[in-house]
C-alpha atoms as one frame of an Amber mdcrd trajectory, in Angstrom:
protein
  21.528 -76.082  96.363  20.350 -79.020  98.576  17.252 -78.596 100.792  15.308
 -80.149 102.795  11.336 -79.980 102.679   9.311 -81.531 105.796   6.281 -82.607
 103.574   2.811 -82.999 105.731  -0.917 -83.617 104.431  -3.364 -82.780 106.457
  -6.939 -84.199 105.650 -10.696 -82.663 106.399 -13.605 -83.759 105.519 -16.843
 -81.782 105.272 -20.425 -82.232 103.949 -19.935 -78.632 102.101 -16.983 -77.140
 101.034 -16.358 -73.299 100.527 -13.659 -70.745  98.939 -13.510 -69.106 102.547
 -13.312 -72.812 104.669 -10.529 -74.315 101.776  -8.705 -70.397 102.771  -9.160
 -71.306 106.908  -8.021 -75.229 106.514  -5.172 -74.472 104.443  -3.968 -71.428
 106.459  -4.266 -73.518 109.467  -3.027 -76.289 108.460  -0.244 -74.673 107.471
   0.357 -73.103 110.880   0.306 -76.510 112.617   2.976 -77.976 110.274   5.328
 -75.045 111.206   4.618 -75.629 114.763   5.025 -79.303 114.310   8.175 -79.331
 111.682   9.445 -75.530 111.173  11.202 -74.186 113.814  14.652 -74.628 112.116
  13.197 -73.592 108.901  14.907 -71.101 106.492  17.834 -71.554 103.915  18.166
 -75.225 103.411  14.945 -76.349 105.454  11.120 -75.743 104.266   7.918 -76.760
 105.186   5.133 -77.833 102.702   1.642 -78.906 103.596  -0.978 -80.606 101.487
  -4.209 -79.563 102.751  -7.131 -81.656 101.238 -10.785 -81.141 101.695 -12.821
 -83.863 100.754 -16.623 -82.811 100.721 -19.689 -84.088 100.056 -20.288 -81.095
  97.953 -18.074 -78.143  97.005 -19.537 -75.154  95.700 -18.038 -72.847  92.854
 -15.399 -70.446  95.748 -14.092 -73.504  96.506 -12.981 -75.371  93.361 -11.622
 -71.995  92.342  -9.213 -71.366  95.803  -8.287 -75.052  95.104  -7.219 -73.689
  91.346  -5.678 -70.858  91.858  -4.193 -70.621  95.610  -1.345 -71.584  97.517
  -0.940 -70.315 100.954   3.179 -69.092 101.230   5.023 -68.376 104.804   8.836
 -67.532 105.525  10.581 -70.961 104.072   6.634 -72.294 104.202   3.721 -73.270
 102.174   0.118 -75.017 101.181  -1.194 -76.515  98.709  -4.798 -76.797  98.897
  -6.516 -79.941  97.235 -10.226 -80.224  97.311 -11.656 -83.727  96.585 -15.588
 -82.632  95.916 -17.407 -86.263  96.080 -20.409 -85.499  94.284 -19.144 -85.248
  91.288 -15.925 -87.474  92.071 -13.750 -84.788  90.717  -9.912 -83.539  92.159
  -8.498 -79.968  92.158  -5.785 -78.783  93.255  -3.365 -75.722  92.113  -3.253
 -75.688  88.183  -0.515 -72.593  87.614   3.431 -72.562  88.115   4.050 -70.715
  91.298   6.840 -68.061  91.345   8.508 -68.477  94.643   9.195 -72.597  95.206
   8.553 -73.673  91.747  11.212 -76.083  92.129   9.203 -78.355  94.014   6.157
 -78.096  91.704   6.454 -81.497  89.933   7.413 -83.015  92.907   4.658 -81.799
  94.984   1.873 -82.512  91.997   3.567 -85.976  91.771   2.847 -86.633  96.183
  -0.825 -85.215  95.278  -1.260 -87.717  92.501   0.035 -90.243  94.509  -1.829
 -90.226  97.900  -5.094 -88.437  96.815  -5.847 -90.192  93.494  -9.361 -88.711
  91.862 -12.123 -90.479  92.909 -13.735 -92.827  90.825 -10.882 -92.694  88.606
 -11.845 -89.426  86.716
């Protein structure tokens, strides 16, 4: 079945990053994009959002949400990416989701592709 996925990233940066502020950015960011692109969604039309943090720092809460969390909505979802500067290292989800694992490749493929690791790690 054909669909079509409106496909937004959404960028933050902060000096300090945290499991509970990657949860608020993502979840927000994910509410703007279905303001912004998801009124029709549902069958045949989803939203997805990258949400990256890129910090100065990141403590341990957040390179785990990054890991192991996506935020999901009706036809809607994020996919948290944390980009912790200090030690120039990329995270973002690392299982197979259940629900949209279709677009799994795809959407570590758009992650590779605009948010390459810093200093190519």
């Amino acid at each position: 079945m054909a669909t079509k996925l409106h496909t937004l990233v959404v960028v933050s940066t902060a000096p300090q990053a945290s499991g509970e502020g990657m949860a608020q950015f993502a979840k927000s960011s994910l509410e703007w994009a279905k303001v912004v692109k998801g009124q029709l969604r549902g069958a045949q039309v989803g939203v997805a959002v990258i949400a990256a943090v890129v910090a100065d720092q990141a403590d341990e809460s957040a390179v785990e949400y990054a890991r192991k969390e996506l935020v999901r909505g009706y036809a809607a979802f994020a996919w948290p990416v944390l980009i912790d500067l200090s030690t120039g290292q990329r995270t973002a989800h690392a299982g197979r989701p259940t629900l949209g694992a279709i677009y799994t490749g795809w959407m570590r493929q758009q992650i590779d592709t605009l948010l390459p690791t810093p200093h190519g790690s």
